[in-house]
N, C-alpha and C positions, 0 to 999 in steps of 0.2 A: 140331585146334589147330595153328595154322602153325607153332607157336615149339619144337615138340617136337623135338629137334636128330637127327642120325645117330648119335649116339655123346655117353657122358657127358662126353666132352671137351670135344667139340665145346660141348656145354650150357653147361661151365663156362667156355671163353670167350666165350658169347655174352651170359650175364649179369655177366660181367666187363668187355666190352667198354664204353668210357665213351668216346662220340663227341666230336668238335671242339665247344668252346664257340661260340655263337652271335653273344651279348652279353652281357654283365655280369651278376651275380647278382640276382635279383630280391628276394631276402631282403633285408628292411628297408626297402624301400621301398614309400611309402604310394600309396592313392589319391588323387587331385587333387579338393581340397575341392572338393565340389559341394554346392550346397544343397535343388538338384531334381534326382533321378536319375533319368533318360530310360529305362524297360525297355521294351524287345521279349523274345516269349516264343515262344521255338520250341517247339512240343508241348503244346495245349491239353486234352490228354485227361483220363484220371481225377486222375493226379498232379498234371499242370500245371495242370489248371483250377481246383485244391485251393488249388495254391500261390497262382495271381493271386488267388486272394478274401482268401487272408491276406497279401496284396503291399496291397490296399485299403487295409486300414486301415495300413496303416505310413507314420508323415509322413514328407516329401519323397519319395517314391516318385510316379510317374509312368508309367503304361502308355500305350505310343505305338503298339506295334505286335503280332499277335498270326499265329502262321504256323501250320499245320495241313494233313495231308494229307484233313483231311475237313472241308468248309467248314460244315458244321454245327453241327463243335464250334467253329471262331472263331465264328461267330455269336455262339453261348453264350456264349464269351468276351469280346465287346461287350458282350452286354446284362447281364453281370454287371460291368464296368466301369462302363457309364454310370449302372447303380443306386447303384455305388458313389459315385455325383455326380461324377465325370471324363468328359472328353469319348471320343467313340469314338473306339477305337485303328485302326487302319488295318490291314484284313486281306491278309494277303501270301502268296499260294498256297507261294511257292518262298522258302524260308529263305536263301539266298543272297541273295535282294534285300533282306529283313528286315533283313541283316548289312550292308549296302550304307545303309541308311537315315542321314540326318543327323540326324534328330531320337532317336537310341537310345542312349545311353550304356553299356549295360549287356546283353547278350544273354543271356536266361535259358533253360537248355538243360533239356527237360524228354522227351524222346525216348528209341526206345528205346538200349540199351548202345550196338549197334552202331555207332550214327551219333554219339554221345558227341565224338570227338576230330575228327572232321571237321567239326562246326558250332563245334565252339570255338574248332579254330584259323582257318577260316573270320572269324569275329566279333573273334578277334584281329588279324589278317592285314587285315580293315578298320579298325582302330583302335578298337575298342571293348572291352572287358574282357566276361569271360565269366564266369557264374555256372552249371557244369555236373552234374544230376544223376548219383547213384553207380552204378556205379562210374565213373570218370571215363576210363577205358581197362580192355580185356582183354588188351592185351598187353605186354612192356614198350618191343617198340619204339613202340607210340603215346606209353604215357610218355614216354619221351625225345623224342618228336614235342610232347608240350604243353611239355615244360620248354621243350625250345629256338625254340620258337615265342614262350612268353613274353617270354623274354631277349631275341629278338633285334627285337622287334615295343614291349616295354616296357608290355606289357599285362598284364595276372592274369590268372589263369585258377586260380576259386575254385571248389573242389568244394562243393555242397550237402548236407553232413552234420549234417543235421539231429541225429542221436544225438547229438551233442555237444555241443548245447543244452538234453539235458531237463535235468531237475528235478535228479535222482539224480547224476548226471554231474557239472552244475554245484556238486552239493554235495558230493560228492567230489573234485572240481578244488579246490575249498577249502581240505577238511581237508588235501592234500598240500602246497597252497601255502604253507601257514600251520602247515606241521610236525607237524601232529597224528599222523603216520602215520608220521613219523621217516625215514630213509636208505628210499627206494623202490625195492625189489628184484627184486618178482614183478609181473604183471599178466595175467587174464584175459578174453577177448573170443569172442564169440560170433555169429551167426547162428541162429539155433534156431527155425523158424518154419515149421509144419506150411499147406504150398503146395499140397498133391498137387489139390484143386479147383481154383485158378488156374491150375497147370499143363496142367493138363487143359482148360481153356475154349476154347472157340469161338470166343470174342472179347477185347477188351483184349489183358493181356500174355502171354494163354495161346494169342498169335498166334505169337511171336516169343520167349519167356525160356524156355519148352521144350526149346528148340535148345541151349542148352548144356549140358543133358544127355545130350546125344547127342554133341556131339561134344569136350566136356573130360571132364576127372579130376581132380578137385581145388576148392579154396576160389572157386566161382559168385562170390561176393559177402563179399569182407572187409569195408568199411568200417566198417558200423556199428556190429560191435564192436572195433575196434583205432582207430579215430580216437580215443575219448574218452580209451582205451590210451594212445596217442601222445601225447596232451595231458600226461596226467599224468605220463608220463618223461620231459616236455619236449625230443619230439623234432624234430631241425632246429633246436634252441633250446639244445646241448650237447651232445645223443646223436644216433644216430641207428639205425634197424636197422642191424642188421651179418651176420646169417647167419639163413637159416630151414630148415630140414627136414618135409617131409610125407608124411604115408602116407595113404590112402583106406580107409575097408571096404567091401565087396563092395555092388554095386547090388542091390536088390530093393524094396523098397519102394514106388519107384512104379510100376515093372510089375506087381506084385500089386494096388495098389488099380485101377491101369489095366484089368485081367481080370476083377476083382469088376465095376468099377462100367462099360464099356461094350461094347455088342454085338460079338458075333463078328466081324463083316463094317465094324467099323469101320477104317480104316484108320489109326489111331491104335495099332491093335492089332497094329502088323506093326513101329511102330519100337520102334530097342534106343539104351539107357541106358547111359551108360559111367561116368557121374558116380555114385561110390560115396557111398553114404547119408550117411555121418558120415567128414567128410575133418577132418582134426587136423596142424596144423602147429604146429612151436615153433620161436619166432624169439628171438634173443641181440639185444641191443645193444651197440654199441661202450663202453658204460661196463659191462658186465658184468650186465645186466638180463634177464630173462627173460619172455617171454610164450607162453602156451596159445592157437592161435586154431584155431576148430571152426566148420564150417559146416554143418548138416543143414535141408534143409527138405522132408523126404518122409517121414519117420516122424512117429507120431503122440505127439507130447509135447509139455508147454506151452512158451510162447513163451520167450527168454528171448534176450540180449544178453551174456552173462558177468558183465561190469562191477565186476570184482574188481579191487583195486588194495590190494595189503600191502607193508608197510614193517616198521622194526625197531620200531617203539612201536606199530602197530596193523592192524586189516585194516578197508578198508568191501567191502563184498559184496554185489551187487541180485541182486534176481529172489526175496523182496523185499526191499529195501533196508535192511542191517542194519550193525551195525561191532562191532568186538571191539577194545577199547585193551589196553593193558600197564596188570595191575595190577587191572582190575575187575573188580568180585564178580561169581562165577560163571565157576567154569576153564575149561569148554565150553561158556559159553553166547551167544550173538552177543546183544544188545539191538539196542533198534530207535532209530532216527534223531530220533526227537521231541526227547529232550532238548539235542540240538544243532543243531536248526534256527537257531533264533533266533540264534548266534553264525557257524554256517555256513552259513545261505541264501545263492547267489550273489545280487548287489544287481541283474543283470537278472532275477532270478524275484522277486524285494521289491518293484521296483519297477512290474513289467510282467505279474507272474505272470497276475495278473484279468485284462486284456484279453488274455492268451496261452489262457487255459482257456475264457474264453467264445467264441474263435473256433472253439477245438477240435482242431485239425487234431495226431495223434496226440499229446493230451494236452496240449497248447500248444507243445510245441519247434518246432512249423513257423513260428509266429508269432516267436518268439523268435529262432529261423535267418533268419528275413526280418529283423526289426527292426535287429538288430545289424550284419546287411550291409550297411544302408544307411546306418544312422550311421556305419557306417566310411566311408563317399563321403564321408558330412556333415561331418566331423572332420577328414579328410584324412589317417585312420589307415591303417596297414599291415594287410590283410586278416589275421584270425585262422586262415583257411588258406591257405596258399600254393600254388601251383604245385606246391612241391617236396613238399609234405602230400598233395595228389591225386595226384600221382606214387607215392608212396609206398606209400600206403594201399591203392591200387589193383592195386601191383603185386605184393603179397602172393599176389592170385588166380592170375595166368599164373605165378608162382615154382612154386608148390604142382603147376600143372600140369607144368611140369618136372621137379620132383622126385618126384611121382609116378611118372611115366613110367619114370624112372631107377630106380628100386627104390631110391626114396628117400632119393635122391643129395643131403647138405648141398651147402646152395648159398652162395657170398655174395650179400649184398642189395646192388643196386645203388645205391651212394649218387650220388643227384639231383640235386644242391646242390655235385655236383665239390669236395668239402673244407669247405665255406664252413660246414657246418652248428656247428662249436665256435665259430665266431666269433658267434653272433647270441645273446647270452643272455637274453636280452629276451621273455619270451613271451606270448604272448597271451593278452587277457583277466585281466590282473592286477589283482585285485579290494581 
């Protein structure tokens, strides 16, 4: 990890350090109504070729261009376009020309982590807005690399977090918008998701997501559970993080199933693991809020995302989806979500749910994360993430790795948005 400093000091200015603004703050400002959005899609693999089928059906969506370092999978990615009835998109070995294209509004980043911040600011840097799978950087000076590239270029640069589109999520964005959960105090977020086969493959992301078990300590992959988090303490929108602290436990877990499941003479069997099984950070916000965020994906337990959010009148809690109010029968018992659907279904799963479940794509939120991006082009709405949201979310990961390091050394969280973030109360998705 580049960003591990000489000394805790050193650490603590480095994530202190807030560079020269570029340009003007990007918060609140929309995209420029379009009513056809032009996408090229860098990374046609498992992910990305998931995503363009559910890019299909979404009106005013438009695939023009499609990059890949194995021209096989663009292929695939044509001829599941033109099935879609649009014409074929034009294959572009080298993502830099893709970014170059006049006909692409929109650069959809679906590659692995590594190259995250360099195709995005790339597609910025040509004029076109970025839509970049998570995490959106590992470290945080790429962060500070996508803000200020936003600002100073006047493009987004929108993370793809999909979590913050399911079902559960939006129906707990609800109850908090709508008070049911009263003053919001606490929030849980997670990663929990038994990888040790993926890790281990031959092929796909078990070429390349490996690697940073090897060479970090600390939270792999925040977003998916702390964006939906962030939503609901409306952060960038009055709050913001303001300080995190991490510790690691001890790595084992996937070296043992590494030994069990392959041969002596593999050479898989000679790397070491520094990434500890179950790393746990708590982060404070600047209004006094609290969050748990846990990443494990090598022990064997069911999947889970946290996705607790309590307040002074109530708690919702998934995994699976339950709420406990002030006041209801039963002093320990959480009920389940039926009886409030109907007052708190968010109105994109009312309205959209069906075509989101019959696509599929993990439960329909991918359909849901496409749709709503693009009605933001169509509307000429302010992206429901921001720059300073992928910044943020993202930078959760490289903090953890520092304060691991440090014997888990509190850190301040670098705020993104240079101040701006009390000023925008307006948040996204106000149903």
């Amino acid at each position: 990890m580049n960003e591990i400093c000489r000394s805790a000091a050193e650490a603590l200015a480095y994530v202190s350090a807030v560079p020269p603004s570029q340009g003007a703050s990007m918060l609140g400002v929309p995209f420029e109504k379009l009513e056809l959005v032009r996408i090229g899609f860098v990374g046609v693999g498992g992910r990305g070729l998931g995503l363009l089928q559910e890019m299909l059906a979404v009106p005013g969506a438009r695939i023009t261009a499609v990059c890949d370092i194995a021209e096989n999978r663009m292929q695939m990615a044509v001829e599941k376009v033109t099935a879609g009835g649009q014409p074929a998109p034009v294959m572009e070995a080298d993502w830099r020309a893709l970014c170059q294209r006049s006909d692409v509004d929109l650069v959809y980043i679906c590659s692995p982590w590594q190259v995250h911040v360099e195709q995005a600011v790339r597609a910025m840097e040509c004029g076109k807005h970025a839509a970049v799978e998570v995490p959106a950087a590992t470290t945080i000076a790429e962060c500070w690399r996508l803000v200020d590239t936003s600002e100073r270029t006047r493009r987004h640069c929108v993370m793809l977090e999909n979590c913050c589109y399911g079902y559960p999520e939006l129906l707990a964005l609800n109850l908090v918008r709508k008070g049911r959960l009263g003053t919001i105090t606490h929030g849980e977020a997670a990663y929990i998701h038994d990888l040790r086969s993926l890790l281990l493959a031959t092929s796909s992301e078990g070429l390349w997501r490996r690697h940073g078990h090897q060479t970090r300590n600390g939270n792999l992959y925040p977003t998916h559970g702390l964006g939906p988090v962030a939503w609901y303490m409306d952060i960038h929108h009055g709050d913001r993080f303001a300080r995190l602290v991490s510790m690691s436990s001890l790595s084992t877990a996937l070296q043992e199933y590494r030994d069990a499941k392959l041969p002596a003479d593999d050479p898989r069997r000679r790397e070491s693991y520094r990434c500890g099984d179950m790393n746990t950070s708590l982060i404070q916000t600047a209004n006094g809020r609290t969050i748990m965020l846990q990443h494990d994906v090598v022990t064997p337990r069911p999947y889970s995302r946290g996705n607790l959010i309590q307040g002074s009148k109530g708690t919702f809690n998934d995994y699976p989806p339950r709420v406990f109010f002030d006041g209801q029968e039963g002093a320990h018992d959480w009920a389940t979500c039926d009886a409030i659907k109907a007052e708190y279904e968010h109105p994109l799963w009312k309205e959209h749910g069906e075509q989101a479940i019959k696509l599929g794509g993990h439960g329909g939120m991918d359909y849901i994360t496409n749709f709503r991006l693009i009605e933001t082009f169509r509307k000429g709405l302010v992206p429901d993430i921001t720059v300073y949201d992928a910044a943020a979310w993202s930078a959760a990961g490289p903090l953890s790795d520092i304060s691991v390091a440090w014997d888990n050394l509190p850190l301040p969280f670098p705020d993104f948005t240079r101040g701006n973030w009390h000023d925008i109360t307006t948040a996204p998705l106000m149903a």
